[in-house]
C-alpha positions as protocol buffer text, in pm:
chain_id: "A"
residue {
  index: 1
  type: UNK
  ca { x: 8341 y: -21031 z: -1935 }
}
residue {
  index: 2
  type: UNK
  ca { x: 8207 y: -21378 z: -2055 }
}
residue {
  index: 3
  type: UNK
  ca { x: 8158 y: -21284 z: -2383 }
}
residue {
  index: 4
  type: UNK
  ca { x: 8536 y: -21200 z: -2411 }
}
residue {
  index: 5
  type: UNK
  ca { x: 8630 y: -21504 z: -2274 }
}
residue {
  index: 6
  type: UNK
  ca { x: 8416 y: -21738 z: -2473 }
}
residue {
  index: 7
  type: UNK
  ca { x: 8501 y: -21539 z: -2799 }
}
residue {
  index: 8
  type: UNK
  ca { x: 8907 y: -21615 z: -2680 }
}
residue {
  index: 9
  type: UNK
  ca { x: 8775 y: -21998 z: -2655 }
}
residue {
  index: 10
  type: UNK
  ca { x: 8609 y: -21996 z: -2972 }
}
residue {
  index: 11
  type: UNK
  ca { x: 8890 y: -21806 z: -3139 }
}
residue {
  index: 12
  type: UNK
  ca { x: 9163 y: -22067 z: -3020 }
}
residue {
  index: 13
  type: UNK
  ca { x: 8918 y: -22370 z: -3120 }
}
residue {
  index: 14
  type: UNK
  ca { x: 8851 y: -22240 z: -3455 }
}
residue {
  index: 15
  type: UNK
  ca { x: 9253 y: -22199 z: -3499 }
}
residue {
  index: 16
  type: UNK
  ca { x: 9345 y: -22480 z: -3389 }
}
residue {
  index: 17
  type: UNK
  ca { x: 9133 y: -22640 z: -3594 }
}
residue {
  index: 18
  type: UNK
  ca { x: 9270 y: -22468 z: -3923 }
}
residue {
  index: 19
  type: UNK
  ca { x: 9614 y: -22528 z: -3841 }
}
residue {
  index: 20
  type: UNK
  ca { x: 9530 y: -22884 z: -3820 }
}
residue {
  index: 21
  type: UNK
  ca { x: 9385 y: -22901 z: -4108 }
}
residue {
  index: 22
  type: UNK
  ca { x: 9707 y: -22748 z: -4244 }
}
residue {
  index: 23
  type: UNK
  ca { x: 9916 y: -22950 z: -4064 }
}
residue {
  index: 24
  type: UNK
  ca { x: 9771 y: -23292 z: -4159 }
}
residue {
  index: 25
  type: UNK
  ca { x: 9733 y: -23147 z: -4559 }
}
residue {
  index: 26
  type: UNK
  ca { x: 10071 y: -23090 z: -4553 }
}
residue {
  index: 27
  type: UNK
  ca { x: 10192 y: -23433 z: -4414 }
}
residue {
  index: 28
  type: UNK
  ca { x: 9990 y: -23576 z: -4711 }
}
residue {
  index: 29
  type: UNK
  ca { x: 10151 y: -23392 z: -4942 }
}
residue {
  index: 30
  type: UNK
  ca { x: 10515 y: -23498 z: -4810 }
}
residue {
  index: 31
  type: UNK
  ca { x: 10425 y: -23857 z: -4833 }
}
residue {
  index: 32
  type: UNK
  ca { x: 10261 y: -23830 z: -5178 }
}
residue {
  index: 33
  type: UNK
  ca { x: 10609 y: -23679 z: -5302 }
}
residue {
  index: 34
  type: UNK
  ca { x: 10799 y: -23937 z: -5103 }
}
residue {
  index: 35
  type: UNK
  ca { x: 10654 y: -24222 z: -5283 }
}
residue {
  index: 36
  type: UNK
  ca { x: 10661 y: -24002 z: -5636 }
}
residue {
  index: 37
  type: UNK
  ca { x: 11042 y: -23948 z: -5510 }
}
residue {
  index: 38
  type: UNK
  ca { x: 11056 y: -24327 z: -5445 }
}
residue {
  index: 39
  type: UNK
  ca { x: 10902 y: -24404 z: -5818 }
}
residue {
  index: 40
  type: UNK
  ca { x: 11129 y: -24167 z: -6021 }
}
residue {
  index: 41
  type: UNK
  ca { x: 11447 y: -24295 z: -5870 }
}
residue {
  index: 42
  type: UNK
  ca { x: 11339 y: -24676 z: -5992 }
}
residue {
  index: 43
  type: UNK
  ca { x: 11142 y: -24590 z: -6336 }
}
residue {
  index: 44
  type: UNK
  ca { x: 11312 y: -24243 z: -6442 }
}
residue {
  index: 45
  type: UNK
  ca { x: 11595 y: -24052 z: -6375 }
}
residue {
  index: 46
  type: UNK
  ca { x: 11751 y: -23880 z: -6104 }
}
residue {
  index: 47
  type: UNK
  ca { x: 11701 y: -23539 z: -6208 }
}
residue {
  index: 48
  type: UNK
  ca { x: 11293 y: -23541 z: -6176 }
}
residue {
  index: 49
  type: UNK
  ca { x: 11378 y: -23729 z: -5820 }
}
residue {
  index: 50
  type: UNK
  ca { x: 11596 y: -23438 z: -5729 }
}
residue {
  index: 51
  type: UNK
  ca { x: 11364 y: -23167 z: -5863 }
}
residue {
  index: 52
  type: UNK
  ca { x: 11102 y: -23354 z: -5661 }
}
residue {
  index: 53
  type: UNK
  ca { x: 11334 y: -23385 z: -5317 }
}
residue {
  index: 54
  type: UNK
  ca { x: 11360 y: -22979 z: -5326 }
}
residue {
  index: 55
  type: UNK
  ca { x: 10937 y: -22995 z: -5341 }
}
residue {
  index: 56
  type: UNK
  ca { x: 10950 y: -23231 z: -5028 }
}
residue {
  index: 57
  type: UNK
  ca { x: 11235 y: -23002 z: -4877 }
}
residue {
  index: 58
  type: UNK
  ca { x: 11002 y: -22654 z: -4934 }
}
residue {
  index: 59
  type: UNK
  ca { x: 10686 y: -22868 z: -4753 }
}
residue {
  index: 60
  type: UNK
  ca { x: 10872 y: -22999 z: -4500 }
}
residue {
  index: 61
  type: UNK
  ca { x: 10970 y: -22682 z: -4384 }
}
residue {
  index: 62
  type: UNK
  ca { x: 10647 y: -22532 z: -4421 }
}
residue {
  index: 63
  type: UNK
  ca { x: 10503 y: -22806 z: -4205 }
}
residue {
  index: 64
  type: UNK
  ca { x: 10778 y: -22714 z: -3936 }
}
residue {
  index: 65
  type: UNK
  ca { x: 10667 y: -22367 z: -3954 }
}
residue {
  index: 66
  type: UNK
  ca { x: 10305 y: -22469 z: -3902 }
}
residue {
  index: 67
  type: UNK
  ca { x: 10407 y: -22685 z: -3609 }
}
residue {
  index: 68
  type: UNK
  ca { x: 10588 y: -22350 z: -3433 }
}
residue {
  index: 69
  type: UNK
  ca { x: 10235 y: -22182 z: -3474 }
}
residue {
  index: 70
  type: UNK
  ca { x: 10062 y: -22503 z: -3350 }
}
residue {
  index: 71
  type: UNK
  ca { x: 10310 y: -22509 z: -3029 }
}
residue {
  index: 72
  type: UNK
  ca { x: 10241 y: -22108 z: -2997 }
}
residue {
  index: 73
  type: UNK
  ca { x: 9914 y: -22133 z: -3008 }
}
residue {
  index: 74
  type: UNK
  ca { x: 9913 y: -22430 z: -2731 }
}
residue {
  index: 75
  type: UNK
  ca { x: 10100 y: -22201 z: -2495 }
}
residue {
  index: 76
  type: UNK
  ca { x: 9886 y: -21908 z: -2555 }
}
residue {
  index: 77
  type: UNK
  ca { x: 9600 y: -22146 z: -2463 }
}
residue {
  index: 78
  type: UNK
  ca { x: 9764 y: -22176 z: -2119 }
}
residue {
  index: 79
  type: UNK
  ca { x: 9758 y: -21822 z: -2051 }
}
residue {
  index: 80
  type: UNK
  ca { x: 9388 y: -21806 z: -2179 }
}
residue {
  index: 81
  type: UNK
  ca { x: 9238 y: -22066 z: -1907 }
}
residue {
  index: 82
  type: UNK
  ca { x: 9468 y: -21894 z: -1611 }
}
């Protein structure tokens, strides 16, 4: 029975941990596009800015869908400690 329960907790640690890692990767790669973004609107044109937006767009939504898993897997914790 302990065995189950600390391979749950170990599980959910090792998880979490890997969606952080995601998570945070992911912010840094918004914020290096934003300031690319930011530097081909005032040196280039506005067709590499757009082309970059649409990268930004596809990662932010990807880090919105790693957030749902992060919240998911926070709830599921709750249930795991009960």
């Amino acid at each position: 029975m302990q065995d189950s329960i600390i391979g749950k907790i170990v599980d959910f640690f090792s998880r979490r941990k890997s969606l952080d890692r995601d998570v945070n990767q992911t912010i840094d790669d918004i914020a290096l596009l934003t300031e690319k973004i930011r530097i081909a609107r005032n040196m280039f044109s506005d067709v590499l800015a757009d082309k970059l937006t649409m990268q930004r767009d596809k990662l932010t939504m990807q880090r919105d869908k790693l957030l749902k898993k992060y919240a998911t897997l926070l709830k599921r914790r709750r249930h795991l400690f009960k």
